[in-house]
VEXLUMVO-118254 format. One record per residue: residue in one letter; chain; x, y, z of N, C-alpha, C, O in turn. Coordinates in nm, 2 decimals, m for minus. Layout:
# VEXLUMVO-118254
a, A, X, Y, Z, X, Y, Z, X, Y, Z, X, Y, Z
...
***
This chain:
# VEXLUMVO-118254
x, A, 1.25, 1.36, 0.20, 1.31, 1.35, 0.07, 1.21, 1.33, m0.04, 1.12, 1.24, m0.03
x, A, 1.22, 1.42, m0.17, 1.17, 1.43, m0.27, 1.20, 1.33, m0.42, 1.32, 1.31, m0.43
x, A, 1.14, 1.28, m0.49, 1.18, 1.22, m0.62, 1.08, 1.30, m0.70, 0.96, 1.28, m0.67
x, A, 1.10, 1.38, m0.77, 1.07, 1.41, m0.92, 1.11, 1.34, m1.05, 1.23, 1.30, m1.03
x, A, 1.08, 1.30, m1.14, 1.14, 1.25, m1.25, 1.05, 1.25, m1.36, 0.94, 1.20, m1.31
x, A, 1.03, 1.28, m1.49, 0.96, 1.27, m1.64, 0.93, 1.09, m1.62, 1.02, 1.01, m1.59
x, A, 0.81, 1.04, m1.64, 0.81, 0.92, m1.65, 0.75, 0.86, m1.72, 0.65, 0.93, m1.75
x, A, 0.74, 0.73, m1.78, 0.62, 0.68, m1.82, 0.59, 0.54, m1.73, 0.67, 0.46, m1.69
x, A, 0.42, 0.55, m1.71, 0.32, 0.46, m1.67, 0.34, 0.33, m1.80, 0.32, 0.33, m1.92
x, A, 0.37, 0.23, m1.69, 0.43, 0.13, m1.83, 0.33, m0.03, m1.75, 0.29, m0.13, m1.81
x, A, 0.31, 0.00, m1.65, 0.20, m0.14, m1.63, 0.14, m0.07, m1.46, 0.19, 0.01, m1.38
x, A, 0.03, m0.14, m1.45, m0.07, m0.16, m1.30, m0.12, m0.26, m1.29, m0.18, m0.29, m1.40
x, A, m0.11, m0.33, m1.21, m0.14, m0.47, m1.15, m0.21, m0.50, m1.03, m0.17, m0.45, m0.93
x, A, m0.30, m0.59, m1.03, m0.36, m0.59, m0.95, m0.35, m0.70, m0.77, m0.37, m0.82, m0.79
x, A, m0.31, m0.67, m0.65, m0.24, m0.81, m0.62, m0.38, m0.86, m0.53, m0.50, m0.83, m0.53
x, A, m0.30, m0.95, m0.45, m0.44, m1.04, m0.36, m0.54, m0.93, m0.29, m0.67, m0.93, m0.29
x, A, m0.45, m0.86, m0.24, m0.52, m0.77, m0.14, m0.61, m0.65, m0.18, m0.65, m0.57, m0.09
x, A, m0.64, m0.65, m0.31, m0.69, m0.59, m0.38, m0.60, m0.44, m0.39, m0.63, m0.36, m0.48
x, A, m0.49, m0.41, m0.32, m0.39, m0.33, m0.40, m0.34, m0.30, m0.49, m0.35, m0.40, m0.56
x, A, m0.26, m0.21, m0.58, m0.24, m0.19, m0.70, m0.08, m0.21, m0.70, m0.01, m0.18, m0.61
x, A, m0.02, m0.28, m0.83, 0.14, m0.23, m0.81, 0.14, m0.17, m0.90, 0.08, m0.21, m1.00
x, A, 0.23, m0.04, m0.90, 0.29, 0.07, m1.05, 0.40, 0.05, m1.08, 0.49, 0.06, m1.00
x, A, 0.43, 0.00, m1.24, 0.57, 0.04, m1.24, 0.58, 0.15, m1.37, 0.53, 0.13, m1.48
x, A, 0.65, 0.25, m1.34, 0.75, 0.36, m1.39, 0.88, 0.31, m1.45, 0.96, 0.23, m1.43
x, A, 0.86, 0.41, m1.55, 1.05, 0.42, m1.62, 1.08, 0.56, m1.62, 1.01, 0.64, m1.68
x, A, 1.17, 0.58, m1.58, 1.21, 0.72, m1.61, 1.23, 0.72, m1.78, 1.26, 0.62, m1.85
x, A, 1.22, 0.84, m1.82, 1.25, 0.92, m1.98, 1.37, 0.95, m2.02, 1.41, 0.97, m2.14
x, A, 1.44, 0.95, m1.89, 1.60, 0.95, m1.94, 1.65, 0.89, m1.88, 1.58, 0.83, m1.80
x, A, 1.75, 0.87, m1.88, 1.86, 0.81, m1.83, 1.94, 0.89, m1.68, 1.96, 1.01, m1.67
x, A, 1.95, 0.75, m1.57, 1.96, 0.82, m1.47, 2.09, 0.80, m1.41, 2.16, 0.70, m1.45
x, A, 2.16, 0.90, m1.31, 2.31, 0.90, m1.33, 2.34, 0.81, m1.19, 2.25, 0.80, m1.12
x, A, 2.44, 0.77, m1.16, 2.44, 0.67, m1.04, 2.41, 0.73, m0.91, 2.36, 0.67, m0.81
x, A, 2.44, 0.89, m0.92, 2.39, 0.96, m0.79, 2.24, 0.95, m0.78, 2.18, 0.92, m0.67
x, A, 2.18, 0.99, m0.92, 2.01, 0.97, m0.93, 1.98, 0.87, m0.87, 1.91, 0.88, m0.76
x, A, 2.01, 0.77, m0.91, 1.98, 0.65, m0.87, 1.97, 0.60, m0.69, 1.88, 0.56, m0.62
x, A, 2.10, 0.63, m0.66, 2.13, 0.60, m0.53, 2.00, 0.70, m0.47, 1.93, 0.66, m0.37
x, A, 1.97, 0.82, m0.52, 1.84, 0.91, m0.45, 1.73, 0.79, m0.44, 1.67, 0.76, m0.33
x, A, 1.69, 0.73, m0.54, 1.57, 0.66, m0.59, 1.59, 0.53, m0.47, 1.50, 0.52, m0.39
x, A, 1.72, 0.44, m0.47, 1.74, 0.39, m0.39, 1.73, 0.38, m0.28, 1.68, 0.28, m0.22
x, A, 1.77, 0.50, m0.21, 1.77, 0.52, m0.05, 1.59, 0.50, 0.00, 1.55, 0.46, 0.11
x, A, 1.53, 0.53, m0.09, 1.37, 0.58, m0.04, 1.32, 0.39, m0.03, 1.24, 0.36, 0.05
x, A, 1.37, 0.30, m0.12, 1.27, 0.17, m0.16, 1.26, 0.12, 0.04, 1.33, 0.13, 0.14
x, A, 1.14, 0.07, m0.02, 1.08, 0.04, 0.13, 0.99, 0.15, 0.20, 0.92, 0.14, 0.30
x, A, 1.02, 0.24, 0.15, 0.94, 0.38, 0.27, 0.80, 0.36, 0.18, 0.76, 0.32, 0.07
x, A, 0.73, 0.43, 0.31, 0.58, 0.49, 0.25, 0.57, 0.63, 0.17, 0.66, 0.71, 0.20
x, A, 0.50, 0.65, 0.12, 0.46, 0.80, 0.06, 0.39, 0.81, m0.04, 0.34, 0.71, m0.09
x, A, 0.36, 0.95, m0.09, 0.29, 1.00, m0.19, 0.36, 0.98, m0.35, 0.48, 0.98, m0.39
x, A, 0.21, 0.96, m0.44, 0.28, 0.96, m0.58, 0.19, 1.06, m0.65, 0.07, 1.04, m0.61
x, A, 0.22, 1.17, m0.76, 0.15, 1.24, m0.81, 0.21, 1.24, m0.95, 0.31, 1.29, m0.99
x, A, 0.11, 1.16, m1.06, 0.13, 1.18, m1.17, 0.07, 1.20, m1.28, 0.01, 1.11, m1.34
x, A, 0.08, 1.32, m1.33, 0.06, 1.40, m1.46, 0.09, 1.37, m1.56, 0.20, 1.32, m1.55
x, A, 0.04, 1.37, m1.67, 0.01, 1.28, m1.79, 0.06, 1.40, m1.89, 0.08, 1.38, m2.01
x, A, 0.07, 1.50, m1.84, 0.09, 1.60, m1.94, 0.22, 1.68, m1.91, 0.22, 1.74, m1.80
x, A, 0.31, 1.68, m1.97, 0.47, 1.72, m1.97, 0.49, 1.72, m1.82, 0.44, 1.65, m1.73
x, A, 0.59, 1.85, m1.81, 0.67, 1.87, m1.67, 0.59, 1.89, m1.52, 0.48, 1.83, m1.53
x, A, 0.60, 1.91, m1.47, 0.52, 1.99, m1.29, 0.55, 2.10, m1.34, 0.66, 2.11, m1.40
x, A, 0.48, 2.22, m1.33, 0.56, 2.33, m1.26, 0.57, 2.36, m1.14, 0.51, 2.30, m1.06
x, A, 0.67, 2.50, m1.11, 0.70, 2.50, m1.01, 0.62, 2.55, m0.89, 0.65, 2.54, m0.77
x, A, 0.50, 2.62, m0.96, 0.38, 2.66, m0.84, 0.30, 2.47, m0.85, 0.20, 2.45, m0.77
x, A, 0.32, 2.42, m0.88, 0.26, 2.26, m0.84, 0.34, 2.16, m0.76, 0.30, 2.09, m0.67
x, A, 0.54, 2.19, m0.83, 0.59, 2.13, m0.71, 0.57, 2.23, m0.54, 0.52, 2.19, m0.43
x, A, 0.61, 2.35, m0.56, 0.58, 2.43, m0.46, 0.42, 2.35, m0.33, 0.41, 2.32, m0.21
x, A, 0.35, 2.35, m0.42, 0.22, 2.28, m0.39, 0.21, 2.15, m0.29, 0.16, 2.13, m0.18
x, A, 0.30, 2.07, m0.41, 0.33, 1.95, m0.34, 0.41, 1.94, m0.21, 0.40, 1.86, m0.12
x, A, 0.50, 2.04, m0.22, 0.63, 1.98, m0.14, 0.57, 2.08, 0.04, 0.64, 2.07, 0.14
x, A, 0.42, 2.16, 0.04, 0.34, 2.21, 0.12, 0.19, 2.16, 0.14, 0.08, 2.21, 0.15
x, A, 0.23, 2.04, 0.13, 0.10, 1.96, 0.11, 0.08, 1.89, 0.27, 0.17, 1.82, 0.31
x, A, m0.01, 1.92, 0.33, m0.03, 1.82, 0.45, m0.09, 1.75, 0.42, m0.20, 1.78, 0.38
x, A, m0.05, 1.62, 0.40, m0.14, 1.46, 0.36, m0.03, 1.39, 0.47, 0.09, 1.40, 0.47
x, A, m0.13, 1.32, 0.56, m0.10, 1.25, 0.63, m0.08, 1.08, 0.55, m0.17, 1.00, 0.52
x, A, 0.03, 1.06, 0.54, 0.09, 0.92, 0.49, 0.08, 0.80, 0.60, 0.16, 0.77, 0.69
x, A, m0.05, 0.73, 0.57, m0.03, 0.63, 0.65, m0.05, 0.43, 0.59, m0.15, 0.40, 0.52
x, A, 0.00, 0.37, 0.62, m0.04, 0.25, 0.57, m0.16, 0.16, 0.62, m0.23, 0.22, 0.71
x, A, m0.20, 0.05, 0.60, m0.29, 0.00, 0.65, m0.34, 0.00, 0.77, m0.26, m0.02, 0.86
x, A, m0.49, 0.02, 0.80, m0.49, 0.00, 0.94, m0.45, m0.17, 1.00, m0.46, m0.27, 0.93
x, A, m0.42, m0.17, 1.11, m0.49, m0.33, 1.16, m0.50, m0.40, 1.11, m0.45, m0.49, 1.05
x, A, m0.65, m0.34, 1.15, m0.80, m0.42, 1.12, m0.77, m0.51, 0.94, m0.77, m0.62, 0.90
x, A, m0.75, m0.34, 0.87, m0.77, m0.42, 0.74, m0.63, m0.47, 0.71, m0.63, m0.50, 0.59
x, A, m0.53, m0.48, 0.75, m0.44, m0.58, 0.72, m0.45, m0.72, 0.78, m0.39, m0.80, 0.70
x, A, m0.50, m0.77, 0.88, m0.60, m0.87, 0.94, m0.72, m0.89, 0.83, m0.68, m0.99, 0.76
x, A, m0.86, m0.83, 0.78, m0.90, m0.84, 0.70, m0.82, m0.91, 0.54, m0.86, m1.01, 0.47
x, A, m0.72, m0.84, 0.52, m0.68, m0.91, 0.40, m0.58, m1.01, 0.41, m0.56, m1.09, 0.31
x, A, m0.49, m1.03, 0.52, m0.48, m1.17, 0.52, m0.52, m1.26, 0.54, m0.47, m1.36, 0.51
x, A, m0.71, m1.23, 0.64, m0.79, m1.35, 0.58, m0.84, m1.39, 0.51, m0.91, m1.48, 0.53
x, A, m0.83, m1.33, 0.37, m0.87, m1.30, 0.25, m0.83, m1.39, 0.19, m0.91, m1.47, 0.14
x, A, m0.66, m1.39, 0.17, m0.57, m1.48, 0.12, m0.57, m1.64, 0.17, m0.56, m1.74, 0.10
x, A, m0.59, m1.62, 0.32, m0.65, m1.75, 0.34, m0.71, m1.81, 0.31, m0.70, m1.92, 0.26
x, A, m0.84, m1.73, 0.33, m0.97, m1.82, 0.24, m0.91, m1.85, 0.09, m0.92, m1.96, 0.03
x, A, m0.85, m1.76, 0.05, m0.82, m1.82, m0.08, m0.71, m1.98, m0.10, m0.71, m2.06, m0.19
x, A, m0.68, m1.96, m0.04, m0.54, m2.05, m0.04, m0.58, m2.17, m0.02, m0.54, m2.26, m0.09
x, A, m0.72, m2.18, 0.12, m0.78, m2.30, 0.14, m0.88, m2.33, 0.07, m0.94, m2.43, 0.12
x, A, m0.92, m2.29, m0.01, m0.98, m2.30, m0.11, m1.15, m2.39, m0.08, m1.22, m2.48, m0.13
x, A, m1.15, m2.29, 0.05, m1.28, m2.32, 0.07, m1.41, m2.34, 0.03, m1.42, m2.24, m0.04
x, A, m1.55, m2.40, 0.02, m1.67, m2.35, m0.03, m1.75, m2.28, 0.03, m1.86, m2.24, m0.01
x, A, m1.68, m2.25, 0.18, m1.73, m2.12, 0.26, m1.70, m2.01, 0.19, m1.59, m1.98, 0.14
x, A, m1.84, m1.90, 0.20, m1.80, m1.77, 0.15, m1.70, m1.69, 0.20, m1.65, m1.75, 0.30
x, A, m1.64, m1.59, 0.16, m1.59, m1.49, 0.28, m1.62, m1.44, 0.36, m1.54, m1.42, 0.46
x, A, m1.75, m1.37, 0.36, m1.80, m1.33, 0.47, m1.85, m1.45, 0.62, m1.87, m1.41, 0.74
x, A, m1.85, m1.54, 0.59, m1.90, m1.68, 0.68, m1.75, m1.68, 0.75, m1.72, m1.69, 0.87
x, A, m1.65, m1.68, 0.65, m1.51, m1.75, 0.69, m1.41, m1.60, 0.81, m1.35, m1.60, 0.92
x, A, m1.45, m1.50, 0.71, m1.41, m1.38, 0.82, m1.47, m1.40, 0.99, m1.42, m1.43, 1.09
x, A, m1.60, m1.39, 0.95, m1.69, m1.41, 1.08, m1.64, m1.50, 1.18, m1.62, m1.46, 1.30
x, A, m1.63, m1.64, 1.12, m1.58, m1.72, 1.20, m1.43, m1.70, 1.31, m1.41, m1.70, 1.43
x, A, m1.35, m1.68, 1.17, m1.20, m1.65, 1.22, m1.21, m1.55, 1.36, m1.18, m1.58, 1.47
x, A, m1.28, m1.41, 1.30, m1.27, m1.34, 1.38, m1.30, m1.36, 1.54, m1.23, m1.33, 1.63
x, A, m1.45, m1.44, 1.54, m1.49, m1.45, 1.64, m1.38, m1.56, 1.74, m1.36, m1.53, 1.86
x, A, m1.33, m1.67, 1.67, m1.21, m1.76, 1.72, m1.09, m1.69, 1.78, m1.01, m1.75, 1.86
x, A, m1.07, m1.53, 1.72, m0.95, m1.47, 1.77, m1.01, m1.35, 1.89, m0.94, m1.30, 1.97
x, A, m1.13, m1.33, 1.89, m1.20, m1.27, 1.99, m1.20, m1.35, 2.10, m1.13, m1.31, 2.19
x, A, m1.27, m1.47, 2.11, m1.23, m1.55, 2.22, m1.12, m1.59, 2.24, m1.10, m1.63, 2.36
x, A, m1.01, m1.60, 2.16, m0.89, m1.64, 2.24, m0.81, m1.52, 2.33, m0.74, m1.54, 2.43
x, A, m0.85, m1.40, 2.26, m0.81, m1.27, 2.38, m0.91, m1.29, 2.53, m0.88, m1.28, 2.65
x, A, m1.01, m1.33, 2.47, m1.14, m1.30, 2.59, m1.10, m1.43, 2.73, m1.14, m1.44, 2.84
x, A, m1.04, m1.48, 2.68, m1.00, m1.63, 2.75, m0.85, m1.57, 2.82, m0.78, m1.65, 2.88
x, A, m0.81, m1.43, 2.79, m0.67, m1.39, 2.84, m0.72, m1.32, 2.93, m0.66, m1.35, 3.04
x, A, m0.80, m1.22, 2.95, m0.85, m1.16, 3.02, m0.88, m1.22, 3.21, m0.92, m1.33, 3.25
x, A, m0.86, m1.09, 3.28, m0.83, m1.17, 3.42, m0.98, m1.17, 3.49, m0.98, m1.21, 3.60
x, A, m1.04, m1.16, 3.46, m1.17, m1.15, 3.49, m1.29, m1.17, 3.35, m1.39, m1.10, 3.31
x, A, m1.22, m1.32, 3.30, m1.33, m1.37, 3.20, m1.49, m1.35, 3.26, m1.53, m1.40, 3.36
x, A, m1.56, m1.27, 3.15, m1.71, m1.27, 3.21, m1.76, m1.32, 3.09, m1.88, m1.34, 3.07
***
């Protein structure tokens, strides 16, 4: 499922994880079916393509809607990375981050390595 809509870029924000948040308004007014479209999608992952200059045309939606971009979210690793990020922050340590990643990490390396049936 597709959303198209005329919009305006009305703020970008920046959050812990060094992510961005967008918020959009649509240009007109949207009808309760519109809406419920817009609705069903909150929570999903996907693509955003926005043009600063009037409509899409239809060789651009065409474009888009034949687009292979693989949609994927964080790996792992780096959602692990940035929740230790937040950590460090929170604890408001005078360890750097790189000292405090290091450590963490190595503490959660050995706690798998200590699972293993043949600890070497």
């Amino acid at each position: 499922m597709r959303i198209i809509r005329q919009v305006t870029l009305d703020s970008a924000r920046r959050k812990k994880d060094r992510s961005v948040s967008f918020t959009f308004t649509t240009s007109l007014e949207q009808s309760s079916a519109e809406f419920i479209e817009i609705d069903e999608l909150l929570g999903d992952t996907g693509l955003i393509h926005f043009k600063s200059q009037g409509n899409l045309t239809s060789e651009e939606i065409k474009e888009l809607d034949t687009a292979e971009i693989e949609v994927e979210g964080k790996t792992k690793s780096q959602r692990l990375r940035n929740v230790l990020y937040i950590l460090h922050q929170q604890t408001q340590t005078q360890q750097d981050f790189n000292a405090f990643y290091s450590e963490n990490m190595e503490k959660l390396i050995e706690h798998f390595k200590s699972k293993l049936e043949n600890n070497q």
